[in-house]
PLY file of the C-alpha trace (Angstrom):
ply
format ascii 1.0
element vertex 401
property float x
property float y
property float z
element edge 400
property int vertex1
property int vertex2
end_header
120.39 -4.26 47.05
121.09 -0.55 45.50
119.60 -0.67 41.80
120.04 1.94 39.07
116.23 3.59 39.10
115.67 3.34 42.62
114.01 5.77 43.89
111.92 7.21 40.49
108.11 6.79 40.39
106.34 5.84 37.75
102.44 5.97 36.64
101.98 3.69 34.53
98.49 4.33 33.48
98.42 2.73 29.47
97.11 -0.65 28.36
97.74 -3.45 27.26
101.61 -3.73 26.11
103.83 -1.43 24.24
103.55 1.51 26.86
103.18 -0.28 30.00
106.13 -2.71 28.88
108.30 0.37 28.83
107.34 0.58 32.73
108.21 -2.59 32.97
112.13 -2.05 32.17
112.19 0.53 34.26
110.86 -1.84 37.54
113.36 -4.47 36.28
115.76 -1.55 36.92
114.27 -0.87 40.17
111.78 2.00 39.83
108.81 2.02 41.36
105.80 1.15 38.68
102.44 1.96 39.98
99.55 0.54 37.47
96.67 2.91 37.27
93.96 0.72 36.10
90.25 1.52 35.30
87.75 -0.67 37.17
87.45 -3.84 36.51
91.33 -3.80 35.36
93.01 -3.40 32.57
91.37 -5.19 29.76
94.36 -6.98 28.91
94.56 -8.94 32.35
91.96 -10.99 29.93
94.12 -11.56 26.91
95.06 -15.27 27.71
91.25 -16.08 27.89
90.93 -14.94 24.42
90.20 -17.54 21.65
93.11 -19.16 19.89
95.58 -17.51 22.82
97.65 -20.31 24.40
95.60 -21.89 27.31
96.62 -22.11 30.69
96.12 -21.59 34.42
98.33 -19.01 35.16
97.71 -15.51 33.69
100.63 -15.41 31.67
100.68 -12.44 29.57
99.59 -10.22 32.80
102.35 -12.01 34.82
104.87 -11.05 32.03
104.23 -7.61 31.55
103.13 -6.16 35.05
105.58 -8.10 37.29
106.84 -5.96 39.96
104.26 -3.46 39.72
101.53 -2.27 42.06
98.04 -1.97 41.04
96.07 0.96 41.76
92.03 1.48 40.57
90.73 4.68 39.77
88.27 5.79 37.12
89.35 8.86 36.06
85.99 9.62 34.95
84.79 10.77 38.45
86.66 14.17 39.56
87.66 12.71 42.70
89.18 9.76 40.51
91.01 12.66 38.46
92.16 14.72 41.48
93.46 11.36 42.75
95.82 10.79 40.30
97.27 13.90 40.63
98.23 13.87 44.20
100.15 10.45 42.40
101.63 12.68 39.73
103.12 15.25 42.17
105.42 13.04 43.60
106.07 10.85 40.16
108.72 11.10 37.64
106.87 9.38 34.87
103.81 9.26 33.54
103.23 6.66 30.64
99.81 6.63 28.20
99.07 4.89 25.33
95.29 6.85 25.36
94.27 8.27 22.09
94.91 12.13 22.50
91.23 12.73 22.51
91.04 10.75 25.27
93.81 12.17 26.90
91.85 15.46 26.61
89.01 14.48 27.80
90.29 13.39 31.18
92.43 16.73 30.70
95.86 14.56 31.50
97.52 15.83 28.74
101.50 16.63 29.34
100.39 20.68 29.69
97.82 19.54 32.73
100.12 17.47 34.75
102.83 19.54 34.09
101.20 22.45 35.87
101.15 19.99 39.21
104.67 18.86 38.33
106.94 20.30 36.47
109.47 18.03 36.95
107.39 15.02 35.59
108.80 12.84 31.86
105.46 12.49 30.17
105.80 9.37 27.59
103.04 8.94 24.93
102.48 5.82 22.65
100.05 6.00 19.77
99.37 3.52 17.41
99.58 5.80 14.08
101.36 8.86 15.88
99.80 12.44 17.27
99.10 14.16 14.15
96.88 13.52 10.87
93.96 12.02 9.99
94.57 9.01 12.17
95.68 10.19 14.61
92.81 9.18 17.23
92.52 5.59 15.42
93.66 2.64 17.44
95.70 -0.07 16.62
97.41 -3.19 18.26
100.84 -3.97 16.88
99.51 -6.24 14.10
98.24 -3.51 12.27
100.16 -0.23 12.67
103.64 -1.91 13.16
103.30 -5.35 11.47
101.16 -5.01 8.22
101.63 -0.87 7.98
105.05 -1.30 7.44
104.93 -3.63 4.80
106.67 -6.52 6.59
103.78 -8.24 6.61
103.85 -8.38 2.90
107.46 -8.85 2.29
107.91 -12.01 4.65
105.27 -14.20 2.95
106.24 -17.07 0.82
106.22 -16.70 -2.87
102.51 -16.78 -3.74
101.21 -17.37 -0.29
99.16 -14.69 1.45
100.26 -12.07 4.07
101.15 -14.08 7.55
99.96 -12.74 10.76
102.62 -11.71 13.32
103.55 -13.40 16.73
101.28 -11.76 19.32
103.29 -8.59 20.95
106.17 -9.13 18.38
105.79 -4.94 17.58
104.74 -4.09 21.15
108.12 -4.96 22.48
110.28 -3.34 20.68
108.35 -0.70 20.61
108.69 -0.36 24.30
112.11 -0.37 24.37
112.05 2.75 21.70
109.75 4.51 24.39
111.90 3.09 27.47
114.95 4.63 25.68
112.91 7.89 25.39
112.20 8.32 28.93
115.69 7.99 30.06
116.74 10.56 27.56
114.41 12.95 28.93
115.21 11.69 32.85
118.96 12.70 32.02
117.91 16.04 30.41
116.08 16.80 33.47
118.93 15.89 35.49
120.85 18.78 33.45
118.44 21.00 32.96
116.00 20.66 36.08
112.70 20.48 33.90
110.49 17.86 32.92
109.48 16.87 29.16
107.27 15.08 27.10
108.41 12.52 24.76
106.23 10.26 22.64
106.78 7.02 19.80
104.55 5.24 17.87
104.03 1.85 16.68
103.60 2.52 13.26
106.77 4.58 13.55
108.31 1.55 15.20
107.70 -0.37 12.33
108.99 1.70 9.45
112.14 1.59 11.72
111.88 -2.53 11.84
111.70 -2.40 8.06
113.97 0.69 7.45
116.37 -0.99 4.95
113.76 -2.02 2.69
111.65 0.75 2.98
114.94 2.92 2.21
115.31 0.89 -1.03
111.83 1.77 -2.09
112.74 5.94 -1.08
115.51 5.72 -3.43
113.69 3.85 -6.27
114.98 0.57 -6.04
114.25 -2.47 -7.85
113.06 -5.36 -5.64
114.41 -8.68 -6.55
111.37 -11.54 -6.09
111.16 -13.43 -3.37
112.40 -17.29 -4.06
111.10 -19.96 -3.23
112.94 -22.22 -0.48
113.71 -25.01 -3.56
115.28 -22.00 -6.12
116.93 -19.77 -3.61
119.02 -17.19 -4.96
121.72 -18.83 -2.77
121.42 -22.34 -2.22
124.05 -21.90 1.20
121.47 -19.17 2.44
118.56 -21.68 2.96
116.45 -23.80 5.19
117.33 -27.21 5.04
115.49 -30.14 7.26
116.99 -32.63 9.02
116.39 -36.82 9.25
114.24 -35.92 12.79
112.17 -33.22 11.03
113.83 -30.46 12.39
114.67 -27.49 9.98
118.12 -25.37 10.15
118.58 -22.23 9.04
122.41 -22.27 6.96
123.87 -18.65 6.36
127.36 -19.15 4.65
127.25 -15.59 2.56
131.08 -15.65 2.24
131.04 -17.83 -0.56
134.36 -17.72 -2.46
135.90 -18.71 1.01
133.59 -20.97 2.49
132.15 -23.47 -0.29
135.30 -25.91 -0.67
135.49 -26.20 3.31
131.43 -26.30 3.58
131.18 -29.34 0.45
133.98 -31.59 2.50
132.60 -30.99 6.31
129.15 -31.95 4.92
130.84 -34.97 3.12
130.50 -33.62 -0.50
133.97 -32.71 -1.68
133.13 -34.07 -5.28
130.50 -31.37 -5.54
133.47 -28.81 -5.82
134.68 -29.92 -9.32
131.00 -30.15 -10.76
130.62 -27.64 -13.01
127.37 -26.94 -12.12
128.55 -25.24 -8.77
132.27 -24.09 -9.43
131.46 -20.53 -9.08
129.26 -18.38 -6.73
127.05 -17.55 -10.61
126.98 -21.22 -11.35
125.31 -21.92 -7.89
122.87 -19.61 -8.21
122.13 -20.59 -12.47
121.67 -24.20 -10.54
120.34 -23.71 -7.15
117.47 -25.97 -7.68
120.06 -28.83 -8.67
122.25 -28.20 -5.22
119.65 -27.49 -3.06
118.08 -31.03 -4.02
121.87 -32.64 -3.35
121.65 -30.64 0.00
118.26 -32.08 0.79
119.96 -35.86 0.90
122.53 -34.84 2.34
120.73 -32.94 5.48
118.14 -35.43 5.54
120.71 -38.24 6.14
121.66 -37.36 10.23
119.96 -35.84 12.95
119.98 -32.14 14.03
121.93 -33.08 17.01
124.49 -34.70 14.90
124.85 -31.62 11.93
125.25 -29.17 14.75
127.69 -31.03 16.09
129.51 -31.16 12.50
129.00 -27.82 11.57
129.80 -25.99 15.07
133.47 -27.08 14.90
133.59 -24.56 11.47
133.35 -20.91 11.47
130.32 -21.38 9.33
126.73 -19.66 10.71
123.94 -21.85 11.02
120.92 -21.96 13.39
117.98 -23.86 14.50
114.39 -22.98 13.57
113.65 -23.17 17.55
110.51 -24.26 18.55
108.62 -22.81 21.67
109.74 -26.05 23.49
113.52 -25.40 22.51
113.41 -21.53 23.34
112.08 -22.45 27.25
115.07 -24.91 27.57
117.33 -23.13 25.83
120.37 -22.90 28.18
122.44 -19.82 26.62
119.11 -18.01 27.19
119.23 -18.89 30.53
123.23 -18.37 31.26
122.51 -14.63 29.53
119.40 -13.99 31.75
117.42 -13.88 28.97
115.06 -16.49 30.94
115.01 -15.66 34.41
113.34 -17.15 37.63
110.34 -15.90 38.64
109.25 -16.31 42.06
105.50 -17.12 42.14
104.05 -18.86 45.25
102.61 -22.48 44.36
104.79 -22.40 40.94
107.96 -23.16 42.13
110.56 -23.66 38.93
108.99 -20.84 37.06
111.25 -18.27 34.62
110.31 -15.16 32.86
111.50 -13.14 30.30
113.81 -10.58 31.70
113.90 -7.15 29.82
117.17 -7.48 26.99
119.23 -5.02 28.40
121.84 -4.63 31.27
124.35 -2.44 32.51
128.03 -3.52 33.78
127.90 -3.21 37.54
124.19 -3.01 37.93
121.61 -5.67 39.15
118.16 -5.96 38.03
115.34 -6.27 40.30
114.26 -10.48 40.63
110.42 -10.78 39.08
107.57 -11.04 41.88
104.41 -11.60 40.33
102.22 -9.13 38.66
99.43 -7.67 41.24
95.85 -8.12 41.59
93.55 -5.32 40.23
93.77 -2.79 43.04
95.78 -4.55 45.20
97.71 -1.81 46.29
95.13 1.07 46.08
95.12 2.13 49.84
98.78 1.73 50.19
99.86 4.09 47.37
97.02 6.14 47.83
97.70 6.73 51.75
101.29 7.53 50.91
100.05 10.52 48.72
98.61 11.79 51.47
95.24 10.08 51.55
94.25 9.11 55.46
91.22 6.38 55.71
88.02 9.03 55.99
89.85 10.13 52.86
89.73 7.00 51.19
86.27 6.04 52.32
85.08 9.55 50.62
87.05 8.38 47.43
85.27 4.72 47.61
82.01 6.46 47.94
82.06 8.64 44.98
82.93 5.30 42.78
86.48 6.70 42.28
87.81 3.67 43.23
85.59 1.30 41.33
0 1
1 2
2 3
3 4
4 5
5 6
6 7
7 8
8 9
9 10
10 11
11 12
12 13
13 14
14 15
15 16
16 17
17 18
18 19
19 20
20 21
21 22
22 23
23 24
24 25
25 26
26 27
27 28
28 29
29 30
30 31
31 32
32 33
33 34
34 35
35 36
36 37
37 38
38 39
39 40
40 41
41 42
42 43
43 44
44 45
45 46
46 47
47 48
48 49
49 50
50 51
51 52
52 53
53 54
54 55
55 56
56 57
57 58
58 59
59 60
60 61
61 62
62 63
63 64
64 65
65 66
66 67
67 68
68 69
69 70
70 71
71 72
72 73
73 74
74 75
75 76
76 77
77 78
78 79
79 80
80 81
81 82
82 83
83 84
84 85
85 86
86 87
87 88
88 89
89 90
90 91
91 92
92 93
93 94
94 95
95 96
96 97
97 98
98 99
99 100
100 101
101 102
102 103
103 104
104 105
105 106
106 107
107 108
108 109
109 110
110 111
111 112
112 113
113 114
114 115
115 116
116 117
117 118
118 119
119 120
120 121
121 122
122 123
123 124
124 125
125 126
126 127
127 128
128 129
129 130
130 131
131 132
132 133
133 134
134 135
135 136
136 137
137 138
138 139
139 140
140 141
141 142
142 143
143 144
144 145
145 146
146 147
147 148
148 149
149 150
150 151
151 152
152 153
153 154
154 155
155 156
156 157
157 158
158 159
159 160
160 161
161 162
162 163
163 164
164 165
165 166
166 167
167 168
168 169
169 170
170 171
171 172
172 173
173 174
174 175
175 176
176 177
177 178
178 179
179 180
180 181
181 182
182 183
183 184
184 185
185 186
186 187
187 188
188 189
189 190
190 191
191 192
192 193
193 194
194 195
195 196
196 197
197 198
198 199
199 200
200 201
201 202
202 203
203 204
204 205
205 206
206 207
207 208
208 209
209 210
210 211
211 212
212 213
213 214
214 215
215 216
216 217
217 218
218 219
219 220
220 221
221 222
222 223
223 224
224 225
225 226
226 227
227 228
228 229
229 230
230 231
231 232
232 233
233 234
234 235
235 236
236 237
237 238
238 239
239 240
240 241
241 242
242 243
243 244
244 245
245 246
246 247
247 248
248 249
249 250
250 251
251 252
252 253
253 254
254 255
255 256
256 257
257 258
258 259
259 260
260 261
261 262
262 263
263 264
264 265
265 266
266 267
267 268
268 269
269 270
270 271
271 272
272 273
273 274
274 275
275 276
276 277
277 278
278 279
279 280
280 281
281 282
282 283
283 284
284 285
285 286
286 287
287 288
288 289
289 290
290 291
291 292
292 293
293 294
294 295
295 296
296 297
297 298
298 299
299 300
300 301
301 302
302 303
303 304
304 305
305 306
306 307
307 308
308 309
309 310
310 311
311 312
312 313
313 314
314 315
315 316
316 317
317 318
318 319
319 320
320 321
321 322
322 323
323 324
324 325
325 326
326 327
327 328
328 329
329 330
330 331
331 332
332 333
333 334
334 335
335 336
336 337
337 338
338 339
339 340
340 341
341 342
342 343
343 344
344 345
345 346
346 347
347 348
348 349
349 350
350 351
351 352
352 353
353 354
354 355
355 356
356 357
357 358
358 359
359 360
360 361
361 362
362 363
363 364
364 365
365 366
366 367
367 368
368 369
369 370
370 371
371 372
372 373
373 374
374 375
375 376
376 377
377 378
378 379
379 380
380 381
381 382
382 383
383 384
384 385
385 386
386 387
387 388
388 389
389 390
390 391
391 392
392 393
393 394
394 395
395 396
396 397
397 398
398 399
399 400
């Protein structure tokens, strides 16, 4: 089956996730996504052995972000490593780093020295505090130059609780759809223009984007409003409520004047509409406390199953706090190919997350599992022109690990 990227190459030769997940799109699209790694792999083929990362025996986070890839070693260290990876570069159309630009020089595969072997070749760089300035050579996962440079991780906490640690690659992805959306811009500029280009993101540029609005408010010298506590919200139809099971709810009903006479009678309330206390959208708010404690009862008298019932037949918006549990059953994530099948031998049954983007008319490319470090060395490296004395004088120089 004919997808939209077949037939573009791409070296993928970053780590861990924001740049090679951009590579990943592009296989899900069906270009081909060759995985330079370093011997001994990419160090985050190790991630889900970390302490306090969810334990299992499949190699999840690998699986997730370098399915349909092929894995190629070669320490680019050793000259003959180097000169290796350019035979792969002249017949690429993307190259993808995430290396520190001293790094970058000092393997001397910056955009200007791949660009001499092709000149036709999209060059995508990801830094973690961007190219230029003091910091520019520091490094950073997403937790610190997306999620707590931005200032979300400040603004999210609760009232008088301390900054909250992000969900682990909750920048990265995002990130790599900013750098995904990058390449393509340049691959249709080439296709007008005949040349190649660089482009570049980064993730702590990524983040001010995630928190533009408030971080627009602060530009223009706004005031920030407190943040309220879930029992004294500033609107008491804008809050987390829990239900008789324990599960909480997230209700969103912003249009007030409309909405609170037909949201006090579905919930079974219709006497709170001539108390005082809540007659007007400035009332509710003088006695949130008051109606969010009437809520409470109210919420806490049925089961989740039973308020989403009663609420879905309004046009009022409302949705679960999913758990983990919920989100891999979830069945419109399924029907939208959010969650996908992934076929992995000895694991029948198994689903992925499929890259959130699609295109009318075009098919993605199913998951395979992600490859084994090196798996594919000889084949790629034959294709470029390599024959097997060639390879042997590669393996014997320690370019290949």
């Amino acid at each position: 089956m004919a997808h939209v990227l077949d037939g573009i190459t791409v070296i993928d030769a970053g780590s861990w996730i924001a740049g090679p997940a951009a590579a990943t799109v592009m296989a899900d699209f069906g270009a081909e996504v060759i995985k330079v790694e370093p011997p001994g792999g990419d160090s985050y083929r190790n991630y889900y052995q970390l302490p306090g990362a969810p334990r299992s025996d499949l190699n999840y986070a690998w699986l997730l972000g370098s399915r349909n890839k092929k894995s190629v070693v070669l320490d680019l260290a050793v000259p003959e490593g180097r000169e290796a990876l350019l035979a792969l570069i002249a017949r690429a159309d993307v190259f993808v780093t995430n290396q520190p630009p001293a790094r970058v020089e000092r393997f001397r595969i910056r955009y200007e020295d791949l660009a001499e072997v092709n000149p036709r070749l999209v060059y995508a760089a990801l830094s973690g505090y961007g190219e230029r300035g003091d910091e520019a050579n520091k490094l950073g996962f997403d937790v610190n130059a997306w999620w707590a440079r931005s200032g979300m991780m400040d603004i999210v906490r609760a009232p008088g609780a301390p900054p909250t640690g992000s969900a682990a690659g909750m920048g990265d992805h995002p990130t790599a759809m900013a750098l995904f959306g990058a390449i393509m811009m340049a691959l249709y500029q080439r296709e007008r223009t005949g040349r190649g280009a660089r482009v570049s993101s980064s993730l702590m540029a990524n983040g001010a984007w995630a928190n533009a609005i408030f971080i627009q408010a602060a530009l223009c010298g706004a005031t920030f409003v407190p943040r309220a506590p879930r029992d004294r919200p500033l609107n008491p139809l804008a809050n987390l409520y829990q239900c008789r099971d324990g599960r909480w709810f997230l209700l969103t009903v912003v249009r007030e004047e409309r909405d609170w006479e037909r949201f006090a009678r579905v919930v079974g309330r219709a006497d709170l509409v001539a108390d005082a206390r809540f007659a007007t959208p400035a009332a509710r708010r003088a006695n949130s406390a008051a109606l969010v404690a009437v809520l409470d009862e109210v919420f806490a008298a049925k089961n989740w199953a039973e308020w989403r019932e009663v609420l879905s037949a309004h046009p009022f918006i409302f949705g679960p706090v999913a758990s983990l549990g919920d989100v891999v059953q979830d069945h419109q994530m399924s029907v939208n190919e959010a969650l996908v099948p992934l076929d992995h031998p000895g694991r029948p049954g198994l689903s992925t997350i499929m890259s959130p983007i699609h295109m009318a008319g075009e098919s993605k490319v199913p998951p395979r599992p992600a490859p084994e470090i090196g798996e594919h060395t000889e084949e790629v490296l034959r294709r470029a022109g390599y024959d097997d004395a060639a390879i042997e004088r590669l393996r014997s120089t320690g370019a290949l690990g």
